[in-house]
Every structure is written in C-alpha cells, then in structure tokens.
C-alpha positions as protocol buffer text, in pm:
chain_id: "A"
residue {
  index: 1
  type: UNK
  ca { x: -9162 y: -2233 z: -6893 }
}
residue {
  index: 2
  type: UNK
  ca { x: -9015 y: -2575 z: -6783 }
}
residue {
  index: 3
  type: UNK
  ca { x: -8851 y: -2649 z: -7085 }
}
residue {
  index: 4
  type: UNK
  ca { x: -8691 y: -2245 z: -7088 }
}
residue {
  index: 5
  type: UNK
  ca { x: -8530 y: -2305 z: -6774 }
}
residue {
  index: 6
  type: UNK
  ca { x: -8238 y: -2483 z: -6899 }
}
residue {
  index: 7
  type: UNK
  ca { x: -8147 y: -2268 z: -7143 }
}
residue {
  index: 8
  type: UNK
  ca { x: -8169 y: -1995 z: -6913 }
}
residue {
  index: 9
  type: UNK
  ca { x: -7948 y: -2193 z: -6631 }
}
residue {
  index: 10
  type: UNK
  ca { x: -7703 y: -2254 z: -6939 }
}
residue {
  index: 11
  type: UNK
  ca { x: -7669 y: -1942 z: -7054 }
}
residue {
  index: 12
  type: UNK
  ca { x: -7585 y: -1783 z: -6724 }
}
residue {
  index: 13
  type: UNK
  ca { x: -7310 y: -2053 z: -6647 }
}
residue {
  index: 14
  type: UNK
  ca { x: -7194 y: -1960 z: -7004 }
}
residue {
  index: 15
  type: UNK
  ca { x: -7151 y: -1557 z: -6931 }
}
residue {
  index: 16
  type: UNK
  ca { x: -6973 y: -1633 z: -6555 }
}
residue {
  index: 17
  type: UNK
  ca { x: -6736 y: -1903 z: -6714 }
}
residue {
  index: 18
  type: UNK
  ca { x: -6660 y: -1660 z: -7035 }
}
residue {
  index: 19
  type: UNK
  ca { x: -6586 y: -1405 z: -6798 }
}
residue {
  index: 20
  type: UNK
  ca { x: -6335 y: -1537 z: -6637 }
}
residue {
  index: 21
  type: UNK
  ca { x: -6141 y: -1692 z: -6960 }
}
residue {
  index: 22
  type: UNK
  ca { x: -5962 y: -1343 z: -6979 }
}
residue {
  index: 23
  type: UNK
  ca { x: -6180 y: -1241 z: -7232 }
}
residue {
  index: 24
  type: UNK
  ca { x: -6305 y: -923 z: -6988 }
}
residue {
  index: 25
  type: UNK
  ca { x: -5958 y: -754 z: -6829 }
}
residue {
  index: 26
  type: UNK
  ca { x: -5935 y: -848 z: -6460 }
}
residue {
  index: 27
  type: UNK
  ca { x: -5738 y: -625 z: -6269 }
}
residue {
  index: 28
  type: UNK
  ca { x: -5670 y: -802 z: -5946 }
}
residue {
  index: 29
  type: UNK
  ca { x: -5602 y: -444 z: -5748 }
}
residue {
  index: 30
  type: UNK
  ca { x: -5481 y: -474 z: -5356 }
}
residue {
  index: 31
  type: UNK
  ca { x: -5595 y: -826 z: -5342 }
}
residue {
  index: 32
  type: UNK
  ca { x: -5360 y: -1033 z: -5095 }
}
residue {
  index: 33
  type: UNK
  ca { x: -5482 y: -1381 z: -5095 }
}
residue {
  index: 34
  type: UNK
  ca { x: -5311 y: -1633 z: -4926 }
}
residue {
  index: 35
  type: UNK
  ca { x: -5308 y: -1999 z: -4815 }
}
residue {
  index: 36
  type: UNK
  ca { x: -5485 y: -1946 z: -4502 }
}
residue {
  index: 37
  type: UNK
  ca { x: -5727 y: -1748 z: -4669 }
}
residue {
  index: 38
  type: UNK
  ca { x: -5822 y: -2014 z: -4889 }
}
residue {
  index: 39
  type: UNK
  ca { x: -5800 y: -2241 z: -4635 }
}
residue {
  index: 40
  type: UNK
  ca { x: -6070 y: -2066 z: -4405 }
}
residue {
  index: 41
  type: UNK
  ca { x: -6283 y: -1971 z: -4804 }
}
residue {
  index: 42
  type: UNK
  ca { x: -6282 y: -2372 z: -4865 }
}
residue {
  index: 43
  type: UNK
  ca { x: -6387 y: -2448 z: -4476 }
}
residue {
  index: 44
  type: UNK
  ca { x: -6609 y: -2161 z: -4473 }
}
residue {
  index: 45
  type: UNK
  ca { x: -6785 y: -2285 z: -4799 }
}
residue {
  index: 46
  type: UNK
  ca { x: -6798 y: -2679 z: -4690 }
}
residue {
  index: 47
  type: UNK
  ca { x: -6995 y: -2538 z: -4390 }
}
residue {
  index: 48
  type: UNK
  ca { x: -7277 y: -2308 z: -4564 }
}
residue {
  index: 49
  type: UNK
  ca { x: -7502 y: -2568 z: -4733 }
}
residue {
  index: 50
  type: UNK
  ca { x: -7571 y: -2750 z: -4410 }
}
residue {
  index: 51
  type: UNK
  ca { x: -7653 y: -2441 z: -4235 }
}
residue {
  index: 52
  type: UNK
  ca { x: -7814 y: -2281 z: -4483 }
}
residue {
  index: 53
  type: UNK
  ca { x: -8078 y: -2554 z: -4539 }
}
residue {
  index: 54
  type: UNK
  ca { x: -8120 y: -2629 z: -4166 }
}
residue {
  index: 55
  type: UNK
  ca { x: -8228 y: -2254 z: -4074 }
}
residue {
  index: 56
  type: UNK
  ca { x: -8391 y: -2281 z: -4383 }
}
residue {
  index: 57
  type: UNK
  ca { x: -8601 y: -2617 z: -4278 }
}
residue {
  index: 58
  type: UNK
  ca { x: -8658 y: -2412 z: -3923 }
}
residue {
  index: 59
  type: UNK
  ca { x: -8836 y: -2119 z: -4061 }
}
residue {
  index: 60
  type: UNK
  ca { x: -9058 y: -2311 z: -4320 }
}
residue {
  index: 61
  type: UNK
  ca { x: -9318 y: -2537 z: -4271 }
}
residue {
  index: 62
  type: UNK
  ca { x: -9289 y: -2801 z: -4512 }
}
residue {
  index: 63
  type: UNK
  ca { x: -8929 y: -2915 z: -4650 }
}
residue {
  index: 64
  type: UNK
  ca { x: -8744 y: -2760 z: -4900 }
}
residue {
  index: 65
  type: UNK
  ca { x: -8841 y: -2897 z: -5258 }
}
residue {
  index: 66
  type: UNK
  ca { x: -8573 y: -3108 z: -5471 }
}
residue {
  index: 67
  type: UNK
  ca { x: -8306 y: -2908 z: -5641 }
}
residue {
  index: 68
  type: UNK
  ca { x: -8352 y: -2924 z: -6061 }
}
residue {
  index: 69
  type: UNK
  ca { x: -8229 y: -2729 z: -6338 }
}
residue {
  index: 70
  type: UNK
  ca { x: -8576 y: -2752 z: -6482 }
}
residue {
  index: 71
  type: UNK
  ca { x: -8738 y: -2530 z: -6267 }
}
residue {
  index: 72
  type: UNK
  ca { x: -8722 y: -2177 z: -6130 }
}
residue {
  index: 73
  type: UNK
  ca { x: -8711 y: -2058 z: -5820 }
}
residue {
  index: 74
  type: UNK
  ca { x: -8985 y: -2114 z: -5508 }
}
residue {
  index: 75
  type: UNK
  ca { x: -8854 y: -1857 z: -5316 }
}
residue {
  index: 76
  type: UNK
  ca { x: -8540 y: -1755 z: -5176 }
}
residue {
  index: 77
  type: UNK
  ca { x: -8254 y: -1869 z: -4999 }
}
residue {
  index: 78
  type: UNK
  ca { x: -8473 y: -1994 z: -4682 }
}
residue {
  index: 79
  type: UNK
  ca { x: -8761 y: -2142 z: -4903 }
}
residue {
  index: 80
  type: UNK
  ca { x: -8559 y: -2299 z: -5162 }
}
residue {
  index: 81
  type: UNK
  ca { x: -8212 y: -2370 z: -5087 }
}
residue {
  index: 82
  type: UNK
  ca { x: -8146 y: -2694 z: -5260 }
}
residue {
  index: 83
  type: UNK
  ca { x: -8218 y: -2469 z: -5545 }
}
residue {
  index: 84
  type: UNK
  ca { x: -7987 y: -2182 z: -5490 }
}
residue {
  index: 85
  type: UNK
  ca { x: -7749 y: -2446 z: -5368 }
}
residue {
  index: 86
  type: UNK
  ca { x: -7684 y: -2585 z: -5670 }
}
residue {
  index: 87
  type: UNK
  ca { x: -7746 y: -2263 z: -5908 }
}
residue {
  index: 88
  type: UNK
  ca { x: -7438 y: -2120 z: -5631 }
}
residue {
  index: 89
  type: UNK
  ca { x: -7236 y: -2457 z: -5727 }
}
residue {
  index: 90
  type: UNK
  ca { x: -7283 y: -2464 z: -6068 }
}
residue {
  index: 91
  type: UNK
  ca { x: -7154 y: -2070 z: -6107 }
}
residue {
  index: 92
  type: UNK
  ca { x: -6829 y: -2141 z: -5901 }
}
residue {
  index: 93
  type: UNK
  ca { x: -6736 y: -2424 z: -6127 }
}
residue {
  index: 94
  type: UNK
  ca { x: -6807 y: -2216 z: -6392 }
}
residue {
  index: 95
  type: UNK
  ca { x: -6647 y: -1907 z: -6238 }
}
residue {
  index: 96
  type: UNK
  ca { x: -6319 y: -2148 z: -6138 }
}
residue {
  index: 97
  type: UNK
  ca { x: -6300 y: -2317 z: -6457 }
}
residue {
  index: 98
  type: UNK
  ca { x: -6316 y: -2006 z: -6651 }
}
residue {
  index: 99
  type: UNK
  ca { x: -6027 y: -1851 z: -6445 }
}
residue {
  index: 100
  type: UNK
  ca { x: -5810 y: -2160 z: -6559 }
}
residue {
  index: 101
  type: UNK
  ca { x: -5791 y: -2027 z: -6896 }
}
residue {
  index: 102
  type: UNK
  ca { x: -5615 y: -1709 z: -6742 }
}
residue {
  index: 103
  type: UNK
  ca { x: -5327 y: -1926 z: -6555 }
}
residue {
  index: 104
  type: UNK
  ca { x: -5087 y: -1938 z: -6854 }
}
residue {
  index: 105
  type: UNK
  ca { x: -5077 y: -1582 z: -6848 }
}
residue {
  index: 106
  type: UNK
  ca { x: -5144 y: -1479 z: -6432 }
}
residue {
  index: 107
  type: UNK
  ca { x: -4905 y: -1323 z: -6212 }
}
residue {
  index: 108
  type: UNK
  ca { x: -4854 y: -1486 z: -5862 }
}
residue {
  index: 109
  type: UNK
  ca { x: -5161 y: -1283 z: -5737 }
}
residue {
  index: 110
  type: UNK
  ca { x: -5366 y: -1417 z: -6032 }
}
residue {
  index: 111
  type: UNK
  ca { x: -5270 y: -1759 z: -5908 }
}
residue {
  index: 112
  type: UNK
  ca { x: -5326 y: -1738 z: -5602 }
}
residue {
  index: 113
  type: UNK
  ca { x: -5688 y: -1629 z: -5712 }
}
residue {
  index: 114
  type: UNK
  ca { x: -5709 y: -1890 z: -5916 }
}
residue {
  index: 115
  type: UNK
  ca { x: -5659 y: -2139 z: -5575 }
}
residue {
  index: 116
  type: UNK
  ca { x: -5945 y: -1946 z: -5375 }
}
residue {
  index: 117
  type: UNK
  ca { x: -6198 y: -1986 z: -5652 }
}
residue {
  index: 118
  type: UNK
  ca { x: -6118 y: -2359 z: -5694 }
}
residue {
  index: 119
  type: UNK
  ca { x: -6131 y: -2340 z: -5310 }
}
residue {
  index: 120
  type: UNK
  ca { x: -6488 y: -2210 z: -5324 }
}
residue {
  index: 121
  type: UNK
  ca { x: -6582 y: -2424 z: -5577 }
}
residue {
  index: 122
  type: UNK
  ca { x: -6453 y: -2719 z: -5406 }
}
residue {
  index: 123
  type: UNK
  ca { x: -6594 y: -2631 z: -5062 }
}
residue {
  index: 124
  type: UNK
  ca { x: -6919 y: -2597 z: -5191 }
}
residue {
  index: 125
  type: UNK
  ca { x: -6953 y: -2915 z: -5383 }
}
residue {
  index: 126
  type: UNK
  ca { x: -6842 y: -3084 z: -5074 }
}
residue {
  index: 127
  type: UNK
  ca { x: -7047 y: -2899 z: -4839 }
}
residue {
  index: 128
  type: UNK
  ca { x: -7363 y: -2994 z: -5044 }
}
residue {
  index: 129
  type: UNK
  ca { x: -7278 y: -3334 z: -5053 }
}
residue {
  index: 130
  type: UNK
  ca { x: -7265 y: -3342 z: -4722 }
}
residue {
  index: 131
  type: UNK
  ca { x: -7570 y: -3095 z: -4642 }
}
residue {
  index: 132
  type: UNK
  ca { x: -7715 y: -3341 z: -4899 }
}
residue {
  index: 133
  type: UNK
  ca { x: -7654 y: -3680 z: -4690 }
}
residue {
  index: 134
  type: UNK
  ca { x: -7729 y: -3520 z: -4406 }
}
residue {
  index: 135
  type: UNK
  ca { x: -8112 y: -3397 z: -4500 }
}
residue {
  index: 136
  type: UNK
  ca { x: -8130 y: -3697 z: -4784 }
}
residue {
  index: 137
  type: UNK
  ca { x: -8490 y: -3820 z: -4622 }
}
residue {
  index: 138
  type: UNK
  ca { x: -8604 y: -3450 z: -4603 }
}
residue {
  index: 139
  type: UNK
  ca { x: -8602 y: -3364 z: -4974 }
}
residue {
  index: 140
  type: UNK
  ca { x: -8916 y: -3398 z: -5160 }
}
C-alpha cells in the first residue's frame, strides 16, 4: 500500500487542479470578495497549522508522526496533522494554480477569487512553515 499512496495523493491534486482550469463551469453567484477578505483568509490561514498541531499535541499522547506522501492517514486532524497539513497545502496550490488558467477569461469577481485562493494557498504554506519551525524537535 506504500507504494499506492502516491499515486493516489497525485491523482487527487490532479482532479482539484483540473477543476479549476475552467474545464467544469464555475459560476461565481453572490460572491463579494474583497481585499480585506483576503487579507483576514491569508492571516486566518498563516494561523491554523500552529494551532491545529498544538491542540493536536495536547490531546495525544505521543507526537504527531512526520508528514509524507507515502503514507496514509493515522488518524484525523488531532492525531495526524502534519499529514492533513500538507494533503490541505498541496490541494490549495493545486486548487490556486488551476484557477490561473481561468484569469484570461474572469470577470473582476473571478479575479478577485483568484486573489483569495492564492491567499489561502499562500497562508497556509507559510503557516506550516512556521507551525513547522516552531514544533521542528517534536516531529518523529
């Protein structure tokens, strides 16, 4: 099953990122995004991997295991968060990056949706780097 993983893990990252290429029809609705609602979506997202892993290291015993994209999941979010950490990372770069594709062709709305998934994407890579530096002797 180690050597599945992967694929699986690719695949998945494959379907979110063709998704948003405009290949499925997005309608954007009542949507009102903007700049301060990105602002608090990237703060919001820098903040969650550090709390998520230290309630997480609270309510278990022994410390989370070391994220990998050869593996599957322990548990959940509070037993394995380096794991869903970086599955949750992974599909927001691949949910931004397939939105990017749609720019060319996006209204202001669709922009401005654009922003708040790079936004998420961004805050999350640079929450877990953080989260990452500040529990790096805690990871097994």
């Amino acid at each position: 099953m180690k050597r599945l993983w992967p694929y699986i893990y690719l695949s998945l990252e494959a379907a979110i990122f063709l998704c948003n290429t405009g290949l499925v029809q997005q309608k954007y609705g009542q949507t009102n995004v903007d700049w301060i609602f990105i602002t608090i979506s990237l703060l919001t997202m820098a903040f969650f991997p550090s709390v998520a892993v230290s309630y997480a290291r609270t309510r278990a015993i022994i410390d989370p295991p070391r994220p990998s994209f050869s593996r599957g999941f322990v548990g959940g979010w509070w037993t394995d968060p380096w794991q869903c950490l970086l599955l949750m990372t992974a599909s927001s770069w691949a949910w931004f990056l397939g939105s990017l594709f749609t720019l060319p062709h996006a209204n202001q709305q669709g922009v401005m949706i654009v922003w708040w998934k790079g936004a998420i994407a961004f805050g999350l890579l640079i929450g877990g780097a953080i989260a990452s530096k500040r529990y790096r002797g805690k990871i097994y």
